[in-house]
C-alpha positions in Angstrom: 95.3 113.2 55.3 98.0 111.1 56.7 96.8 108.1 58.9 93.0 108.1 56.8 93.3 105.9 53.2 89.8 105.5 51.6 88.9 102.1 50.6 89.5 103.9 46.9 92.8 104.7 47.7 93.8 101.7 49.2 92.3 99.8 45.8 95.1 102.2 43.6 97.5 100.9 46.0 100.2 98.8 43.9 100.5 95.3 45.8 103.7 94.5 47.0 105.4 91.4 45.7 104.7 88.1 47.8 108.7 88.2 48.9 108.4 91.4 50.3 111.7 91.7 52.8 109.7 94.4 55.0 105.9 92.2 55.2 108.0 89.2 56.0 109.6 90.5 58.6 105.7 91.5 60.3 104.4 88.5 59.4 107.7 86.7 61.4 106.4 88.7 64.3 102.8 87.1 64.2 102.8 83.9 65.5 100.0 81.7 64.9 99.2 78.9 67.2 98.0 75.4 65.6 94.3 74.8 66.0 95.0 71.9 68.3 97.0 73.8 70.3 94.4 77.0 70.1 91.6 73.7 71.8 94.1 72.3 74.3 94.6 76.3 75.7 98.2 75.5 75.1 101.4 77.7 73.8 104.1 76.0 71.9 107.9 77.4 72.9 111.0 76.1 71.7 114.0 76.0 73.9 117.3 74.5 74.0 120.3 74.0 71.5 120.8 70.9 69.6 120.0 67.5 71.1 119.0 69.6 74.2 116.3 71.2 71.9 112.9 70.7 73.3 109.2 72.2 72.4 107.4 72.4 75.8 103.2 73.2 76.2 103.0 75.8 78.7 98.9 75.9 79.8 97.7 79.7 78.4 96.4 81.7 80.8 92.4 81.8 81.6 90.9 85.5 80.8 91.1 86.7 84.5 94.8 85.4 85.1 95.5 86.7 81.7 94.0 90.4 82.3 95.9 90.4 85.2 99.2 89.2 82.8 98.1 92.0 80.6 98.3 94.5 83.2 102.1 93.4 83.7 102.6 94.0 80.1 101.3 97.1 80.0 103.1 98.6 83.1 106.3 97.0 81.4 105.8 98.7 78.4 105.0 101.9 79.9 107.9 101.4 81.7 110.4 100.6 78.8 109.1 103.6 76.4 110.2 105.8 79.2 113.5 104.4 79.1 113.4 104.5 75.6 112.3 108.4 75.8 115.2 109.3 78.1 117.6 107.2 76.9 119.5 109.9 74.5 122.5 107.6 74.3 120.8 105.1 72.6 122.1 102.5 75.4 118.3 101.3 75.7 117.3 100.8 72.0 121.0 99.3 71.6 119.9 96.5 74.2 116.5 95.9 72.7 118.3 95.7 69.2 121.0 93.3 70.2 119.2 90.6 72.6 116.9 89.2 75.2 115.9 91.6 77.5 114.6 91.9 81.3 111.7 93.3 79.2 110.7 89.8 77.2 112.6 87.4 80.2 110.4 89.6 83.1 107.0 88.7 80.9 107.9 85.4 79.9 108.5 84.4 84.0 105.2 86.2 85.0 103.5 84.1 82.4 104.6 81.2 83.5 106.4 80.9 86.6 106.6 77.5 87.2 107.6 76.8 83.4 109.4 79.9 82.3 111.5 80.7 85.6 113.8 83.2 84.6 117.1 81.4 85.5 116.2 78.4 83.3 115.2 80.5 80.0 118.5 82.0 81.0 120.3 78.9 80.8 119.0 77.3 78.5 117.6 79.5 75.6 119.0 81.3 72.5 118.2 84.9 72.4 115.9 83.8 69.1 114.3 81.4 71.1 113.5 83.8 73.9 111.8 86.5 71.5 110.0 83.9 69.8 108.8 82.7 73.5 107.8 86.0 73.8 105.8 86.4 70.9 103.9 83.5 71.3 102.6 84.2 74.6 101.9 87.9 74.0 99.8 86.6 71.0 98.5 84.1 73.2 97.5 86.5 75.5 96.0 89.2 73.0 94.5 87.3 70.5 92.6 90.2 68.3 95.9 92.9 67.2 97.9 89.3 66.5 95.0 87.8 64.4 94.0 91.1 62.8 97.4 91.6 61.9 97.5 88.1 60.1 94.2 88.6 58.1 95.2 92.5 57.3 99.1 91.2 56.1 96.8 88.5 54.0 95.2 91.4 51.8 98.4 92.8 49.5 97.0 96.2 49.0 96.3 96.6 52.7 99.8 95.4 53.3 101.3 97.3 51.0 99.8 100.2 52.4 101.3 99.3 55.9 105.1 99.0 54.1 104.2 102.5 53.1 103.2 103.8 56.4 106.2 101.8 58.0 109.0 103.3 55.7 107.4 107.0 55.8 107.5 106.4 59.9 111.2 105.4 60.1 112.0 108.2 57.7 109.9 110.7 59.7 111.8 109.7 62.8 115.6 109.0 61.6 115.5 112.1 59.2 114.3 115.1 58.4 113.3 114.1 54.4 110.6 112.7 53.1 110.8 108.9 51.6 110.4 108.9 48.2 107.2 108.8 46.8 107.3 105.0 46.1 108.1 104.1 49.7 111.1 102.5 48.7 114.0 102.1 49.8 116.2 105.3 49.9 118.8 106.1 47.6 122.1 107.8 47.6 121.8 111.9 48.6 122.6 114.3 46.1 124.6 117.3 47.1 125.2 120.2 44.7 
């Protein structure tokens, strides 16, 4: 029955507590647009280090550009989970891990050329401020899984229920155990 929680079962769920390490992080990756900027069709991104630290508007796209935009994103992603299949060194997921990649910086350009040229981000962006760039356009660009996400992370049983499903899929693929039954966090082995 893995994957299909009845609304019961999601009601005997024990809410997680609002500091959850694990929901923060999702939430982090939600970005939420202001309302103004939602009306003006515009998407915040932050660039720059110190004085040079600037938030620039960059125009979000209209729906045809954008399904065209989505396409790219797609194809990319297609593309980098094939990497990420082959790679048995690890040398892929290492990269993703560890900074900005042609992945985000590719996306960010074909968003916004004129704005987001690759060179500049390059040049002038920290690798936090090129994923959060990232985000916001990719939320910009699909509204519903972002928003969704939001208003399911809002309900604490529901997000409990996706800490659950989270920790039982990175046990399922870095080990050949089973989480504990309280989808915590593991604890030591014993060996006999």
């Amino acid at each position: 029955m893995t994957g299909q929680v009845g609304q019961g079962a999601l009601r005997a769920l024990p809410a997680p507590p609002e500091d959850d390490p694990l929901i923060a992080v999702i939430r982090g990756l939600l970005p939420e647009r202001s309302a103004e900027d939602r009306a003006r069709g515009e998407v915040p991104v932050s660039f720059g280090i110190g004085d040079a630290a600037e938030t620039m508007r960059i125009a979000a796209l209209p729906s045809r550009p954008n399904r065209a935009w989505q396409e790219k994103f797609r194809e990319a992603a297609k593309g980098l989970f094939a990497e990420l299949e082959a790679d048995d060194t690890g040398t892929v997921m290492i990269s993703l891990l560890t900074g900005a990649t042609d992945f985000q910086l590719g996306l960010l350009e074909a968003y916004s050329p004129e704005r987001l040229s690759r060179a500049w981000v390059e040049e002038h962006a920290t690798e936090e401020q090129i994923l959060d760039a990232f985000l916001q356009v990719t939320a910009a660009a699909f509204p519903l899984p972002f928003k969704l996400g939001r208003v399911l992370l809002a309900n604490r049983q529901v997000a409990q229920w996706i800490r659950l499903e989270l920790v039982r899929l990175l046990y399922s693929s870095s080990t050949s155990s089973s989480p504990p039954s309280g989808g915590g966090s593991p604890g030591p082995s014993k060996t006999s």
